[in-house]
C-alpha positions in Angstrom: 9.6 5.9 -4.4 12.2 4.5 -2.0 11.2 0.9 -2.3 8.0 -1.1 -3.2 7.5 -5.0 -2.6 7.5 -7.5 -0.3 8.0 -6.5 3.8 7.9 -7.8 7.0 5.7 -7.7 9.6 3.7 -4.2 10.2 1.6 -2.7 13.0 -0.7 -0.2 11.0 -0.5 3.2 13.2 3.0 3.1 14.1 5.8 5.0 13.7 8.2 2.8 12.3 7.6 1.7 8.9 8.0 -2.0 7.9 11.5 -3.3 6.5 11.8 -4.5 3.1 12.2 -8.3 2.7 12.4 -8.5 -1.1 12.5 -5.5 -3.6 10.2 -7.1 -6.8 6.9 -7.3 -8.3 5.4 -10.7 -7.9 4.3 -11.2 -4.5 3.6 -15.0 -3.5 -0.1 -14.5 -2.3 0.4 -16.2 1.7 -1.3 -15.5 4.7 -0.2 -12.6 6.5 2.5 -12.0 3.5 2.8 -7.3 3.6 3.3 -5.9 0.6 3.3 -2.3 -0.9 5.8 0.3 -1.3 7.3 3.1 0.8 7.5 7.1 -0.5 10.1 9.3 0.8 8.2 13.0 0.3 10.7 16.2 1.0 9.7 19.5 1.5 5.6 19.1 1.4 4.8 19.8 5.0 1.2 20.1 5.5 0.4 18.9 2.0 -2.3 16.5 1.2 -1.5 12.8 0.5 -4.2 10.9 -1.1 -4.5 7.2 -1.9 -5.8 4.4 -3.2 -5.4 1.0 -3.5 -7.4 -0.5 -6.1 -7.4 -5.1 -5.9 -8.4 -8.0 -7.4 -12.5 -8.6 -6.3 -13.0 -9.7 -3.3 -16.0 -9.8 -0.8 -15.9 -8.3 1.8 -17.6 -8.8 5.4 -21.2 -7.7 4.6 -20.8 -10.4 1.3 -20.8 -7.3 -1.3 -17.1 -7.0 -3.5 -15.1 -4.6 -1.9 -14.7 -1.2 -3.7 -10.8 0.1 -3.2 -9.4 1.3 -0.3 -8.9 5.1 -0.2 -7.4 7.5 2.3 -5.7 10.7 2.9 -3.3 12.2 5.5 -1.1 15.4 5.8 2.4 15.1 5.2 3.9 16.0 8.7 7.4 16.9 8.6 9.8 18.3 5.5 10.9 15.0 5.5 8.0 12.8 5.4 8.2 8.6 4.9 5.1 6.9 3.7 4.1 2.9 3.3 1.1 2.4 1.5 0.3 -1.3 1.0 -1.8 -4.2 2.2 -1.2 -7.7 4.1 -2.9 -11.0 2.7 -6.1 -12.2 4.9 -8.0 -15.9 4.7 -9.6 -16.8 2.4 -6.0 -16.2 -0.1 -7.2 -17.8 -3.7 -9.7 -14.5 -3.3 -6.4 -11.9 -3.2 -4.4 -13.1 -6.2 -3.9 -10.7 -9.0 -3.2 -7.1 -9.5 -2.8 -4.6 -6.7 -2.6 -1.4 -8.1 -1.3 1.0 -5.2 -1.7 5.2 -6.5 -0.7 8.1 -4.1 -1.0 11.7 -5.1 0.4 15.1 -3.4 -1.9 18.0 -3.3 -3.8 16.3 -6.0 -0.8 15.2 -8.1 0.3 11.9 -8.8 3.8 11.1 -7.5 3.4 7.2 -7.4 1.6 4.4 -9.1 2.8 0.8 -8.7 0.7 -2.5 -9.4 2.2 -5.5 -7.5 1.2 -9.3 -8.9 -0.1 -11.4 -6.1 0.4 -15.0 -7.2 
């Protein structure tokens, strides 16, 4: 893990990653605040990366709670950098707590962070 807390701004889908801010745990829950934490992964080209971010209950837009937020990619170089994390949306009060943020490598775990949105 090269770093995990809060960031600045990120546009999801782009190359560069997001810059840390503040290396911590408790993350003052604010609109459009980006939090999460970035993995450096060496020598797993072509390897899958699962993950899953697992967060306080919220509803989402068809009024149900949201389950987690899963994903996977393939690692694309030997030297591969990796944000995984979230930004807070209206209505706020509704994102407080635990964010528990899990990534595995070809089915192994190599990160597991929760984050405290206050």
């Amino acid at each position: 893990m090269h770093s995990h807390g809060l960031y600045d701004d990120w546009k999801c889908g782009s190359k560069e990653l997001p810059t840390l801010v503040k290396m911590t745990m408790e993350i003052e829950a604010e609109l459009n605040v980006e939090f999460g934490y970035i993995l450096r992964i060496r020598h797993a080209r072509n390897c899958k990366l699962t993950f899953r971010i697992e967060h306080p209950p919220f509803k989402g837009d068809d009024g149900e709670v949201a389950p987690p937020f899963e994903g996977e990619l393939y690692v694309k170089t030997n030297d591969f950098r990796f944000f995984l994390g979230d930004t807070v949306w209206n209505p706020v009060a509704d994102k407080r707590g635990e964010w528990r943020l899990i990534t595995w490598l070809d089915g192994e775990k190599v990160a597991d962070k929760t984050l405290e949105l206050l």
